[in-house]
mmCIF file of the N, C-alpha and C atoms, coordinates in Angstrom:
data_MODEL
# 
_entry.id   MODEL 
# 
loop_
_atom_site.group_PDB 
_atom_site.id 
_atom_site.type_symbol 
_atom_site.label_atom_id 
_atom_site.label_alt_id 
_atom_site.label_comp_id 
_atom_site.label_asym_id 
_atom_site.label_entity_id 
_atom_site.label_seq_id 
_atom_site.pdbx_PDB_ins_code 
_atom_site.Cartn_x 
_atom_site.Cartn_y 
_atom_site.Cartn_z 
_atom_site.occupancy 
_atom_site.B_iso_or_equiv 
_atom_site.pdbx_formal_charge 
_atom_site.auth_seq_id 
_atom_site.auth_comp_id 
_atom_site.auth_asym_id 
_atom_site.auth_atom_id 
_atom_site.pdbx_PDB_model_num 
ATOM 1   N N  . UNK A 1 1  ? 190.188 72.187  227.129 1.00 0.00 ? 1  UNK A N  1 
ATOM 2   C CA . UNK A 1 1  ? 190.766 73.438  226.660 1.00 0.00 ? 1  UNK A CA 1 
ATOM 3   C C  . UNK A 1 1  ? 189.957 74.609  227.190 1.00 0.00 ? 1  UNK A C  1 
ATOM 4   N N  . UNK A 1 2  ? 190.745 75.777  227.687 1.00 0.00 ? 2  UNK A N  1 
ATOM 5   C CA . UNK A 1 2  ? 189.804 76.902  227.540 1.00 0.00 ? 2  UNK A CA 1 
ATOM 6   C C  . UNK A 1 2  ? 190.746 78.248  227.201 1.00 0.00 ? 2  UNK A C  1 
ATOM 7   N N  . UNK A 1 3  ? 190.003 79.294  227.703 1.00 0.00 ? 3  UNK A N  1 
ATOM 8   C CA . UNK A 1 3  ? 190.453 80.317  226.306 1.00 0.00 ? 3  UNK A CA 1 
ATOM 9   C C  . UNK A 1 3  ? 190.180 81.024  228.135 1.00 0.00 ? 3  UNK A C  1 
ATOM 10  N N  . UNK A 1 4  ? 191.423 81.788  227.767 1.00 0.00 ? 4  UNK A N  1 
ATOM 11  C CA . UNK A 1 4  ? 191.385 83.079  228.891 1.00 0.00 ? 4  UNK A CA 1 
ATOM 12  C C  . UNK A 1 4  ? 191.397 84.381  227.851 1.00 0.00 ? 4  UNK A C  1 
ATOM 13  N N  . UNK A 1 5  ? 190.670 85.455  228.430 1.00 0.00 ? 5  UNK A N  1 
ATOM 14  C CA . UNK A 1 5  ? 190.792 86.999  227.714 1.00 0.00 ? 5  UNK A CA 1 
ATOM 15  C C  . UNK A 1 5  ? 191.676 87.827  229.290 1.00 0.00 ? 5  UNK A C  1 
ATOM 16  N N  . UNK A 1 6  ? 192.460 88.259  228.790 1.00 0.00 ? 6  UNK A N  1 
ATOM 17  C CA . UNK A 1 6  ? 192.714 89.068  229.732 1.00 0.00 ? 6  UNK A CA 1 
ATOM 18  C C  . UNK A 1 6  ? 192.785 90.651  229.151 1.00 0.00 ? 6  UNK A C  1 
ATOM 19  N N  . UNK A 1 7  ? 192.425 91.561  230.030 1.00 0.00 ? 7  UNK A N  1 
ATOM 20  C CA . UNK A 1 7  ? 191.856 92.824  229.723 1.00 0.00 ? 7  UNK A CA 1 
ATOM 21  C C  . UNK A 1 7  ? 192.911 93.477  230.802 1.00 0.00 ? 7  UNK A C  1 
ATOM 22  N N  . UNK A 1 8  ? 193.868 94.319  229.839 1.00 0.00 ? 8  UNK A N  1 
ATOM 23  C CA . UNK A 1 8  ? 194.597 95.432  230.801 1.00 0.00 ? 8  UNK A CA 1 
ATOM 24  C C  . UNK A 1 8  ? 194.760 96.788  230.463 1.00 0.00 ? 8  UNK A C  1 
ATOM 25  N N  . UNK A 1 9  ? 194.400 97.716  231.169 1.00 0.00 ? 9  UNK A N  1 
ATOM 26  C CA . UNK A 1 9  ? 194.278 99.054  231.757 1.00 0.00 ? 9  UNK A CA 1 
ATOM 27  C C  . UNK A 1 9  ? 195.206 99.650  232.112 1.00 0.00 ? 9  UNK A C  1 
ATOM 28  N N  . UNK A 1 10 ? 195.726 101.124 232.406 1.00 0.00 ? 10 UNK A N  1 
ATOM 29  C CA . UNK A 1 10 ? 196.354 101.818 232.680 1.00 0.00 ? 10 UNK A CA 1 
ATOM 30  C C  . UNK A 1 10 ? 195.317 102.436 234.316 1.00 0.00 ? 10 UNK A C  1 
ATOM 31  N N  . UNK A 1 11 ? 195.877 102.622 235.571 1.00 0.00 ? 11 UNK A N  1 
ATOM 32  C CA . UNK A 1 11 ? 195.247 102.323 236.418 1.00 0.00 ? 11 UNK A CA 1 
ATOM 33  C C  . UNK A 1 11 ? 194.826 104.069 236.177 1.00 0.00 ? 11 UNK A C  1 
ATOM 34  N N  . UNK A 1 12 ? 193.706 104.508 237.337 1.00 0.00 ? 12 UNK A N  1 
ATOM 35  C CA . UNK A 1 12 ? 193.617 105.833 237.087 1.00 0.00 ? 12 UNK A CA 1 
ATOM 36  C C  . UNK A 1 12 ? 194.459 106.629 237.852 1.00 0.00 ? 12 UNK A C  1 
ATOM 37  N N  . UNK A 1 13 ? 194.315 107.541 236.879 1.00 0.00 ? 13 UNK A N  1 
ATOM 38  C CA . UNK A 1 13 ? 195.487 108.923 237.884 1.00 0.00 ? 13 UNK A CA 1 
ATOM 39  C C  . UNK A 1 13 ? 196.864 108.736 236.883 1.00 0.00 ? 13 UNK A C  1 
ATOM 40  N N  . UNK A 1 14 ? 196.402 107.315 236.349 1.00 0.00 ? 14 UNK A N  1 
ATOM 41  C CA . UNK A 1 14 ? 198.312 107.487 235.308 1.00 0.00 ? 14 UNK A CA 1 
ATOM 42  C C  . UNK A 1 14 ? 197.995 108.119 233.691 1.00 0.00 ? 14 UNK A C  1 
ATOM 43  N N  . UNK A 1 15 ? 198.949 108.960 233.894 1.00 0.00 ? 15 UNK A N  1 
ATOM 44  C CA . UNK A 1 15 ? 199.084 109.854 232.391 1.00 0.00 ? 15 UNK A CA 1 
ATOM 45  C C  . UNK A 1 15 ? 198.800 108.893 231.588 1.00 0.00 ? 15 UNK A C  1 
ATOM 46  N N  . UNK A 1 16 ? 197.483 109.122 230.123 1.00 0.00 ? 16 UNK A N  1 
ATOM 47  C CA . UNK A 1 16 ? 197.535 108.275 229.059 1.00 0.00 ? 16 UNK A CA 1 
ATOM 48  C C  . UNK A 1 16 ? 197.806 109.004 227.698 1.00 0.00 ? 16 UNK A C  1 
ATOM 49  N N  . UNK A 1 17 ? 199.015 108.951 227.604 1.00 0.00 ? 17 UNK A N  1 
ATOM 50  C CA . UNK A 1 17 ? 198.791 109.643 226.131 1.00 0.00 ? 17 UNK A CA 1 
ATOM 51  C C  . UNK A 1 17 ? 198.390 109.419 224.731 1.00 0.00 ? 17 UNK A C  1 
ATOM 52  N N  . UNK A 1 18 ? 198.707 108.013 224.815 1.00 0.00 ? 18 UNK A N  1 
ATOM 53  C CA . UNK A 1 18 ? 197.872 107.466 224.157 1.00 0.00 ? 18 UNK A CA 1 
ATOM 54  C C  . UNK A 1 18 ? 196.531 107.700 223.631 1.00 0.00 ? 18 UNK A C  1 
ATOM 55  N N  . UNK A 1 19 ? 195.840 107.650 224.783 1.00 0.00 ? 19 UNK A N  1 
ATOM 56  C CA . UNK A 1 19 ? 194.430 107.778 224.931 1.00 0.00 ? 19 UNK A CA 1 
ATOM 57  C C  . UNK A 1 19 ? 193.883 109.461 224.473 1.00 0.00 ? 19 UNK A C  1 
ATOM 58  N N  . UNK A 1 20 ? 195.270 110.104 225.019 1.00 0.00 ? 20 UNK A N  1 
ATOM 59  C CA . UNK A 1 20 ? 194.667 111.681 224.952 1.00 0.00 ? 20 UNK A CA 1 
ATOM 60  C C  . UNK A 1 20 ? 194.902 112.095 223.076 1.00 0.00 ? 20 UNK A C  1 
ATOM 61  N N  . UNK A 1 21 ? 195.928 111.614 222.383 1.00 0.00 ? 21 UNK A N  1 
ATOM 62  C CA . UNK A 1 21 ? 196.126 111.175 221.235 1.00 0.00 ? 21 UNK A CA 1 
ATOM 63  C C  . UNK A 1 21 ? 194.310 110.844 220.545 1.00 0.00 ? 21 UNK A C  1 
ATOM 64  N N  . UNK A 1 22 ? 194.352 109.776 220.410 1.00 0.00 ? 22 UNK A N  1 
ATOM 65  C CA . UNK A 1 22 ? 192.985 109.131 220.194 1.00 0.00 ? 22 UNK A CA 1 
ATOM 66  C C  . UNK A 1 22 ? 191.894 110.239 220.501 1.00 0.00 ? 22 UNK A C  1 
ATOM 67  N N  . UNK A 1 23 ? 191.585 110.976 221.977 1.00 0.00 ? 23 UNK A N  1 
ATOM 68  C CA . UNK A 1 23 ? 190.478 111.738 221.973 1.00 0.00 ? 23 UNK A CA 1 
ATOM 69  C C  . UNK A 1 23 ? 190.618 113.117 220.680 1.00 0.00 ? 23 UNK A C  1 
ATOM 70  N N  . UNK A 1 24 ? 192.047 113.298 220.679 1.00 0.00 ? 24 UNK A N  1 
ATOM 71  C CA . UNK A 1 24 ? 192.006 114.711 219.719 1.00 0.00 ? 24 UNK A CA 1 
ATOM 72  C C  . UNK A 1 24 ? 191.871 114.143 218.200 1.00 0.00 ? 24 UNK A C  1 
ATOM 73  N N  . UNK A 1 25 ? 192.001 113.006 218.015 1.00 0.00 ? 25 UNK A N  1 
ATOM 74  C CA . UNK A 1 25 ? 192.279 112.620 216.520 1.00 0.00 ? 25 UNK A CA 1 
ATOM 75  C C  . UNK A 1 25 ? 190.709 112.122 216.726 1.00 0.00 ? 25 UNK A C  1 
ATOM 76  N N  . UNK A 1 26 ? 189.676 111.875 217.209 1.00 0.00 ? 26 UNK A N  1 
ATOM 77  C CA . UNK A 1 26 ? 188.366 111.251 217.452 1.00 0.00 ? 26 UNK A CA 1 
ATOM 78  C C  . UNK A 1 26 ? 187.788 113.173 217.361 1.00 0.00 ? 26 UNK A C  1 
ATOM 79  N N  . UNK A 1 27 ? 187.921 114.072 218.114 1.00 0.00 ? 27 UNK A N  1 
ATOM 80  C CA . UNK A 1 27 ? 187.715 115.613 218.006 1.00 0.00 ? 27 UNK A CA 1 
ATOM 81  C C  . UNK A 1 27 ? 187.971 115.965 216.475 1.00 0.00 ? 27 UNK A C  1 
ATOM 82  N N  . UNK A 1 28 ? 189.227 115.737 216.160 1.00 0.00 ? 28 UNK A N  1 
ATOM 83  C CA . UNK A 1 28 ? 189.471 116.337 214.336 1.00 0.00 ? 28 UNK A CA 1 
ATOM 84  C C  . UNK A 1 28 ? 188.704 115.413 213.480 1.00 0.00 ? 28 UNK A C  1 
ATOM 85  N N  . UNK A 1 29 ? 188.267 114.598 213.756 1.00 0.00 ? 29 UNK A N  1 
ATOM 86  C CA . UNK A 1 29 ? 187.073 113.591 212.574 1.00 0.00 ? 29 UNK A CA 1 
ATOM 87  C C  . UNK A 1 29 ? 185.935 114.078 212.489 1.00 0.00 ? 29 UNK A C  1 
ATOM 88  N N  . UNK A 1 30 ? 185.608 115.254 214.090 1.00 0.00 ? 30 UNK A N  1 
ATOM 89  C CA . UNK A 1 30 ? 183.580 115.226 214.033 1.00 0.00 ? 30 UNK A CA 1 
ATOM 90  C C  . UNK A 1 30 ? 183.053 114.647 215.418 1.00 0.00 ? 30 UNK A C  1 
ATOM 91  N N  . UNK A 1 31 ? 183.734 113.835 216.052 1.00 0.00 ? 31 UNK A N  1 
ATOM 92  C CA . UNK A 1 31 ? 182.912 113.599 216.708 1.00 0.00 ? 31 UNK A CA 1 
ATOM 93  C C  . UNK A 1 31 ? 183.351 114.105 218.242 1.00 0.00 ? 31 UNK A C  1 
ATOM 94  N N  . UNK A 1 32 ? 182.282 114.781 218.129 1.00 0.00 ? 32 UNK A N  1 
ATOM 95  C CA . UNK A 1 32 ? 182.194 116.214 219.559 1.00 0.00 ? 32 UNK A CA 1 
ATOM 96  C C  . UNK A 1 32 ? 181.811 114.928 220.759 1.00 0.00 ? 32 UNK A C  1 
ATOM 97  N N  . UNK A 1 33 ? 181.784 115.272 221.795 1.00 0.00 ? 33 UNK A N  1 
ATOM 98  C CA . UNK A 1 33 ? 181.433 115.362 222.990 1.00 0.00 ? 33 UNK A CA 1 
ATOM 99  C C  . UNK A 1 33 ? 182.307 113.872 223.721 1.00 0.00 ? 33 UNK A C  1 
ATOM 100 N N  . UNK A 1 34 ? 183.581 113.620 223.091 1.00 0.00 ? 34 UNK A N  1 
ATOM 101 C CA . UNK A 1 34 ? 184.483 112.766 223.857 1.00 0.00 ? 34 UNK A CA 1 
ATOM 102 C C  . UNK A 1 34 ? 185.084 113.398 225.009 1.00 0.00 ? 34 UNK A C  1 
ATOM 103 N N  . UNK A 1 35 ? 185.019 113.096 226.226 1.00 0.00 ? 35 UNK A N  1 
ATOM 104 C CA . UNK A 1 35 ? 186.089 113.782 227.057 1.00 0.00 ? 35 UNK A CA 1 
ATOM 105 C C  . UNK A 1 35 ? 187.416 113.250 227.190 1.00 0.00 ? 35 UNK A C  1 
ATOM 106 N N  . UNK A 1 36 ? 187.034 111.205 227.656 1.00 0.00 ? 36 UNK A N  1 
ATOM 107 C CA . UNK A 1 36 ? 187.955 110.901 227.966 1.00 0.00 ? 36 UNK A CA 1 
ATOM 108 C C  . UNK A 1 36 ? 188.138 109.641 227.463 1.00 0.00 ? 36 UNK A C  1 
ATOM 109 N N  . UNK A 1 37 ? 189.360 109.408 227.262 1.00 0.00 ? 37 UNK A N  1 
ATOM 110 C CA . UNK A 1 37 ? 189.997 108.136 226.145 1.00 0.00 ? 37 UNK A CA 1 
ATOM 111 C C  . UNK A 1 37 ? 191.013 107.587 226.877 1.00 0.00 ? 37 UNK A C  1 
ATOM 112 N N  . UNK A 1 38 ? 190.838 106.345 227.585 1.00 0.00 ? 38 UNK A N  1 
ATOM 113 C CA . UNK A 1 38 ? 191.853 105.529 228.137 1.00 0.00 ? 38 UNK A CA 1 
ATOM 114 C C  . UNK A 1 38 ? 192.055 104.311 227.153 1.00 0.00 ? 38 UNK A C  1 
ATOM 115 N N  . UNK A 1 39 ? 192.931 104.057 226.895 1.00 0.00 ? 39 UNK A N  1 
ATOM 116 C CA . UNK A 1 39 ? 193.660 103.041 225.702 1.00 0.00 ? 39 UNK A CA 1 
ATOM 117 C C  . UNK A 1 39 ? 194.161 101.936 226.776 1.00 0.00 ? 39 UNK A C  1 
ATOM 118 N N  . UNK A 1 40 ? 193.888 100.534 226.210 1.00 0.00 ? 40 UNK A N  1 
ATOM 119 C CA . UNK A 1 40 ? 194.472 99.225  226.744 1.00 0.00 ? 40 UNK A CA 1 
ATOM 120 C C  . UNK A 1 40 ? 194.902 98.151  225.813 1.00 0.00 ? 40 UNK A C  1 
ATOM 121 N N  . UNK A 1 41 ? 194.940 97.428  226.303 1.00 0.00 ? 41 UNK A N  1 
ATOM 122 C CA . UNK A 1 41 ? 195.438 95.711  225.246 1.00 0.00 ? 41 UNK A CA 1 
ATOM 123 C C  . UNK A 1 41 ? 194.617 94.785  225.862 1.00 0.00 ? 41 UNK A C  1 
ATOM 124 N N  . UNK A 1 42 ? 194.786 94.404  225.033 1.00 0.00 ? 42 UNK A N  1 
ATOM 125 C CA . UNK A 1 42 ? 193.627 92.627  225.281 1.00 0.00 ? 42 UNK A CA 1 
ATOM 126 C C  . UNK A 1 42 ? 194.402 91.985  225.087 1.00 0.00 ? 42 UNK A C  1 
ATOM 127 N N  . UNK A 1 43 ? 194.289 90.617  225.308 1.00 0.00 ? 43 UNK A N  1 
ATOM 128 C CA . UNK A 1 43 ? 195.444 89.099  224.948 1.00 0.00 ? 43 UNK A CA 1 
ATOM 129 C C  . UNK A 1 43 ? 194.039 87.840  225.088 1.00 0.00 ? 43 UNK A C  1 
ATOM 130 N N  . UNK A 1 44 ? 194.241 87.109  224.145 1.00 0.00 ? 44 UNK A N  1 
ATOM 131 C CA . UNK A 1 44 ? 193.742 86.364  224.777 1.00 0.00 ? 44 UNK A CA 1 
ATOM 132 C C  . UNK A 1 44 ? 194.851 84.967  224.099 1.00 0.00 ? 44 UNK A C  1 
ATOM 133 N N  . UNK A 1 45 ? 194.194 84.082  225.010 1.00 0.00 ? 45 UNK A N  1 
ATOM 134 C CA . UNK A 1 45 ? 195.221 82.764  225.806 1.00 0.00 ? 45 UNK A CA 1 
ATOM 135 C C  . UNK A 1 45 ? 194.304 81.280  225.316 1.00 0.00 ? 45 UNK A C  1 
ATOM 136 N N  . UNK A 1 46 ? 194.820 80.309  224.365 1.00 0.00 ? 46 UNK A N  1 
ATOM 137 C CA . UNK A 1 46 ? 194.269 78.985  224.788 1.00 0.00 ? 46 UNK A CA 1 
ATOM 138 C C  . UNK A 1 46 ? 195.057 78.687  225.798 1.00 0.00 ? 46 UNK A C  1 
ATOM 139 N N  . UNK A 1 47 ? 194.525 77.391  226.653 1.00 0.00 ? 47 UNK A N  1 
ATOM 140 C CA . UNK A 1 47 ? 195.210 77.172  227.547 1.00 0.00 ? 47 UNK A CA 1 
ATOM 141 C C  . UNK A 1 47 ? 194.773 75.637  227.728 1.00 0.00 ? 47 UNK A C  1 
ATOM 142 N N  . UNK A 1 48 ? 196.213 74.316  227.487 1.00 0.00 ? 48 UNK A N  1 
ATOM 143 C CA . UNK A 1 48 ? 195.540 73.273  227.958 1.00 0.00 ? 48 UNK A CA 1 
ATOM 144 C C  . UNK A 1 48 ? 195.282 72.817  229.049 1.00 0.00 ? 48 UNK A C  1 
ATOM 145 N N  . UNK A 1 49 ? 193.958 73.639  229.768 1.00 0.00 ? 49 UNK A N  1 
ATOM 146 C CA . UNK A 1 49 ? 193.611 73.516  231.155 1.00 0.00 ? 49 UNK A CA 1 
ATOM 147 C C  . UNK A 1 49 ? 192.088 72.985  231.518 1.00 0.00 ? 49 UNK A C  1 
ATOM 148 N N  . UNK A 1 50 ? 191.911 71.827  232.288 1.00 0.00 ? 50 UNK A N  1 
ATOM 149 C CA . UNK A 1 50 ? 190.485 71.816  232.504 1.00 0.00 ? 50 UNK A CA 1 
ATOM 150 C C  . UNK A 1 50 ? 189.751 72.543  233.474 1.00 0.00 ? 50 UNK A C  1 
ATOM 151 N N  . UNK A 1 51 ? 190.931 72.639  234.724 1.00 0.00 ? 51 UNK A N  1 
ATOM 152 C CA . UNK A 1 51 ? 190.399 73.138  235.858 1.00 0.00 ? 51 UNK A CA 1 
ATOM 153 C C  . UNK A 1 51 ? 190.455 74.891  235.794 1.00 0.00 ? 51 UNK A C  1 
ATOM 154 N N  . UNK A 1 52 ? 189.324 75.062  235.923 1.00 0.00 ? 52 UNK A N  1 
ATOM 155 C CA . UNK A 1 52 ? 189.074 76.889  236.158 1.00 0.00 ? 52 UNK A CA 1 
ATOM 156 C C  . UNK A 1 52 ? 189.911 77.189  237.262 1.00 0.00 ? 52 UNK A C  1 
ATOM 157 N N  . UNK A 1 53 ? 189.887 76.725  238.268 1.00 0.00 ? 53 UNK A N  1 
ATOM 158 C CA . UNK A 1 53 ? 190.908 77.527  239.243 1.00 0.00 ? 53 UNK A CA 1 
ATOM 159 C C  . UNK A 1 53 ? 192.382 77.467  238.619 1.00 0.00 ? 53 UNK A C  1 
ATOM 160 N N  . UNK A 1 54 ? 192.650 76.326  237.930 1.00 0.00 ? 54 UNK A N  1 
ATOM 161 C CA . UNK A 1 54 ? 194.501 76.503  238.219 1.00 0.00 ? 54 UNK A CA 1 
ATOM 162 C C  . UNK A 1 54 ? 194.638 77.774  236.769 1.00 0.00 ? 54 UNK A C  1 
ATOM 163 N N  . UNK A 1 55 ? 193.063 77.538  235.904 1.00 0.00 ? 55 UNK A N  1 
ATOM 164 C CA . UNK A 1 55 ? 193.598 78.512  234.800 1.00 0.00 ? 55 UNK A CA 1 
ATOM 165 C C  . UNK A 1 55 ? 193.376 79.377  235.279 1.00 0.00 ? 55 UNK A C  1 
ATOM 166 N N  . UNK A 1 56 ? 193.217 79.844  236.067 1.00 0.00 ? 56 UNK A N  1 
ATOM 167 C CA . UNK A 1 56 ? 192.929 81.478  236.643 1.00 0.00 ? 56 UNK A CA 1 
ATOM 168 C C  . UNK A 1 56 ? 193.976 81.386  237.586 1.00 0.00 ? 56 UNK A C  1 
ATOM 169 N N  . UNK A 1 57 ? 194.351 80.683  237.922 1.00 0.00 ? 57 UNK A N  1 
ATOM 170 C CA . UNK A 1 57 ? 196.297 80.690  238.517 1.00 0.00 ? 57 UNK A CA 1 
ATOM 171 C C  . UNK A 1 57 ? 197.216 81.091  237.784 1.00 0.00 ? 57 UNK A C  1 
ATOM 172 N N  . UNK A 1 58 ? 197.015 80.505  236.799 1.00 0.00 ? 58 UNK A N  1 
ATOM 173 C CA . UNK A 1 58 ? 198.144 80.407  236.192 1.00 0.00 ? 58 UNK A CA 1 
ATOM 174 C C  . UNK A 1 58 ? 198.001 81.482  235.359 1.00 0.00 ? 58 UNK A C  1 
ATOM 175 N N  . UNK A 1 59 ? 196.845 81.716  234.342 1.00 0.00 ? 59 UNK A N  1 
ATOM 176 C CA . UNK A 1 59 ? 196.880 83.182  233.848 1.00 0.00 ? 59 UNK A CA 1 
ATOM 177 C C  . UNK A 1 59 ? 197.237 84.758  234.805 1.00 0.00 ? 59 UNK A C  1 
ATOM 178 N N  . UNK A 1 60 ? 196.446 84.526  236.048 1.00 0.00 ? 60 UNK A N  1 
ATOM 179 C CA . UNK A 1 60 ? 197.296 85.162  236.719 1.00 0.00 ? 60 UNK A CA 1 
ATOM 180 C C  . UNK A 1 60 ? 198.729 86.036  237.009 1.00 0.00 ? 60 UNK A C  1 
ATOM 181 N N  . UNK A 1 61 ? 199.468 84.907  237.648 1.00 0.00 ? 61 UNK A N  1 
ATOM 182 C CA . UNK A 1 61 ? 200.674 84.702  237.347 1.00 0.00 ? 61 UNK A CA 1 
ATOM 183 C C  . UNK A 1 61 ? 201.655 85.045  236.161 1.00 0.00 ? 61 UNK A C  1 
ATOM 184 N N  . UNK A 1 62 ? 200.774 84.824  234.704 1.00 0.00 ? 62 UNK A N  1 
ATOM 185 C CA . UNK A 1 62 ? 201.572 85.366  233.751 1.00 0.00 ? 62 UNK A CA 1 
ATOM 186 C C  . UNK A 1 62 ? 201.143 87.073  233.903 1.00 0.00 ? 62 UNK A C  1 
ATOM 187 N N  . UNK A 1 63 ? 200.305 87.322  234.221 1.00 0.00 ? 63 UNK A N  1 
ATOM 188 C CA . UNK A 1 63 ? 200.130 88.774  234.127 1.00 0.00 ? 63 UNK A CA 1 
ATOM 189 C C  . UNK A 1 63 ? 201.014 89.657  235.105 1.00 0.00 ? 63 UNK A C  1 
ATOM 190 N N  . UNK A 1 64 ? 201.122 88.752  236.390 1.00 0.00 ? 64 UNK A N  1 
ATOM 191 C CA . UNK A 1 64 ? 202.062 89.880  237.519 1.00 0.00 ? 64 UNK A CA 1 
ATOM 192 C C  . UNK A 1 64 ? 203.245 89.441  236.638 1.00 0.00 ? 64 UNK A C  1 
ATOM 193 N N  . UNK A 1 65 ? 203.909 88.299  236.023 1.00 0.00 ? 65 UNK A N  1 
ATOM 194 C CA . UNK A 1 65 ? 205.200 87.936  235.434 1.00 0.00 ? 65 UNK A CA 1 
ATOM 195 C C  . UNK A 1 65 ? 205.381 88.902  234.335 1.00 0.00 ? 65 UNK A C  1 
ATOM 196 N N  . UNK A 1 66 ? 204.678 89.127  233.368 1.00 0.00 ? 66 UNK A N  1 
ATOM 197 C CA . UNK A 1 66 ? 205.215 89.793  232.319 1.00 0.00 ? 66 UNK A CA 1 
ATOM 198 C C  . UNK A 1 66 ? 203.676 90.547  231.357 1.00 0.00 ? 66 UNK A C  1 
ATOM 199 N N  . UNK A 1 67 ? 202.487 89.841  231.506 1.00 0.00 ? 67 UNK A N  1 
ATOM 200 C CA . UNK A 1 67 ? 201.541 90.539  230.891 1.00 0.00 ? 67 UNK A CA 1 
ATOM 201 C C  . UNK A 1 67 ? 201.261 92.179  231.205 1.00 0.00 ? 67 UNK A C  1 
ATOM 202 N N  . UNK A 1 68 ? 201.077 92.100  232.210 1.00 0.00 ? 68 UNK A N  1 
ATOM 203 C CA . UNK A 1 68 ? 200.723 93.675  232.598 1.00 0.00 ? 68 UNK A CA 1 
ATOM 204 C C  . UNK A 1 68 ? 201.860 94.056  233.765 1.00 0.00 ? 68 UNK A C  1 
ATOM 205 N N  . UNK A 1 69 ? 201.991 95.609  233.493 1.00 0.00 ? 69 UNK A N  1 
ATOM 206 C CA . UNK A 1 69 ? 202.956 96.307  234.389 1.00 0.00 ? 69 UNK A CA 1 
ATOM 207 C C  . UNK A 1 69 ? 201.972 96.796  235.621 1.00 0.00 ? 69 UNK A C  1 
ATOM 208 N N  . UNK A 1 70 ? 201.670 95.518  236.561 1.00 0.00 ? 70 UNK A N  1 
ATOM 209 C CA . UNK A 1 70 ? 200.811 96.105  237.708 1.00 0.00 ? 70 UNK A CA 1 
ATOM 210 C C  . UNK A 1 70 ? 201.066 97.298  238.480 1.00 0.00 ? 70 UNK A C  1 
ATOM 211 N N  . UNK A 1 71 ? 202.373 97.895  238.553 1.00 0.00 ? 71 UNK A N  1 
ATOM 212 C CA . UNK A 1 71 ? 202.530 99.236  239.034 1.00 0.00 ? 71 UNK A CA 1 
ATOM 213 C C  . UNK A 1 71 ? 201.449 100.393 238.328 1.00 0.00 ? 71 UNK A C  1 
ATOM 214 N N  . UNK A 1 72 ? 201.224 100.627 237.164 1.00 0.00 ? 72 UNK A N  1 
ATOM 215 C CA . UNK A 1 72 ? 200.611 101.429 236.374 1.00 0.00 ? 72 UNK A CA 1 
ATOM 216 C C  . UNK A 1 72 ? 199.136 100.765 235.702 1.00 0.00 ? 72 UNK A C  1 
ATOM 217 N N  . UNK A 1 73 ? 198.811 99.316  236.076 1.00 0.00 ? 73 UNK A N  1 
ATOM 218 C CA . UNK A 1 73 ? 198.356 98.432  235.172 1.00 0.00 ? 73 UNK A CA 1 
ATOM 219 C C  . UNK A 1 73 ? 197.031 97.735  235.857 1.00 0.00 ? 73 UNK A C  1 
ATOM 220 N N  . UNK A 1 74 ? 196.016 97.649  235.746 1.00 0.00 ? 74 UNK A N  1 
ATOM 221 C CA . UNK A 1 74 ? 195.016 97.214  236.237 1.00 0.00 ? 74 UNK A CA 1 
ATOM 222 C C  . UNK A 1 74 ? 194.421 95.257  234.974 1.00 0.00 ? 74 UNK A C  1 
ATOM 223 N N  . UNK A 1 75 ? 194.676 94.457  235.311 1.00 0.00 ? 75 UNK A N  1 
ATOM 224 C CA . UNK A 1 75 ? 194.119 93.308  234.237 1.00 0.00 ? 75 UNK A CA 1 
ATOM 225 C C  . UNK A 1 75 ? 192.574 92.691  235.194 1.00 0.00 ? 75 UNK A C  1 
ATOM 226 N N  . UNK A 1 76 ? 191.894 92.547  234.076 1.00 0.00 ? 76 UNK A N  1 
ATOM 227 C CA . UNK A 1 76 ? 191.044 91.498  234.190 1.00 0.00 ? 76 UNK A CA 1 
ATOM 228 C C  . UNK A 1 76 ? 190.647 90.168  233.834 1.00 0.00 ? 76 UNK A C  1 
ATOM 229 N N  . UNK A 1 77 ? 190.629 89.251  234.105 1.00 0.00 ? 77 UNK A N  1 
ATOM 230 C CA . UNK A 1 77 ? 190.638 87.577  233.154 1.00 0.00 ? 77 UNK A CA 1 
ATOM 231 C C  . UNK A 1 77 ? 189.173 87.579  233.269 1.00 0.00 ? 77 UNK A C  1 
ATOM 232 N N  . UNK A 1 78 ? 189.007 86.798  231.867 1.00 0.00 ? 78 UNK A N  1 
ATOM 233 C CA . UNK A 1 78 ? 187.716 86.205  231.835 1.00 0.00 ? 78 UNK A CA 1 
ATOM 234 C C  . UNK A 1 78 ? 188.084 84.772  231.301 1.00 0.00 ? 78 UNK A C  1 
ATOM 235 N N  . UNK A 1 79 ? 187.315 84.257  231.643 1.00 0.00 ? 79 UNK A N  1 
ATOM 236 C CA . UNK A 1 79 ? 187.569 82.466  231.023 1.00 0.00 ? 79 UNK A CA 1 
ATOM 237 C C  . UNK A 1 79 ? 186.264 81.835  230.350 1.00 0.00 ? 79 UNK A C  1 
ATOM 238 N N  . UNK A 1 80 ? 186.628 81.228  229.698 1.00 0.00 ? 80 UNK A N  1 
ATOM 239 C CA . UNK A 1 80 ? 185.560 80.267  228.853 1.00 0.00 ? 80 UNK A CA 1 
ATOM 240 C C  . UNK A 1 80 ? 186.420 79.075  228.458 1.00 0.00 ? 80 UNK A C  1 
ATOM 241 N N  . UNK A 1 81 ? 184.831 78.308  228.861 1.00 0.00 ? 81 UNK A N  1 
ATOM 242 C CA . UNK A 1 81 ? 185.688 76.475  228.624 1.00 0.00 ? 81 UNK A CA 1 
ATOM 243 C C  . UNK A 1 81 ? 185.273 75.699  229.782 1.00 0.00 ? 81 UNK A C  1 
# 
């Protein structure tokens, strides 16, 4: 078994409003000197896989398929196991 994390981003240069949300509501609490707030999602994955390469295939794959919108979308996998 192992456990994939995948980590996805909004790439730079793409509008986050989200994020710009979060910096002003982080400003109205007190806490001064935020500039910038980029917002993402995490997932993480068991996976019944032994081999590290095919799970990093195959997690992959789900990310250009449907995890992340790679046009706008930057992911990272990490694996353990």
């Amino acid at each position: 078994m192992m456990r994939a994390r995948v980590h996805i981003t909004l790439k730079h240069g793409v509008l986050d409003p989200q994020g710009k949300a979060i910096a002003n509501a982080l400003a109205g609490l007190g806490f001064a000197g935020v500039d910038d707030v980029r917002q993402g999602k995490y997932i993480e994955l068991k996976l019944e896989e032994t081999d590290r390469e095919r799970a990093r295939a195959k997690v992959d794959a789900m990310c250009q398929k449907l995890l992340a919108n790679t046009v706008i979308e930057n992911y990272r996998i990490d694996l353990e196991g």
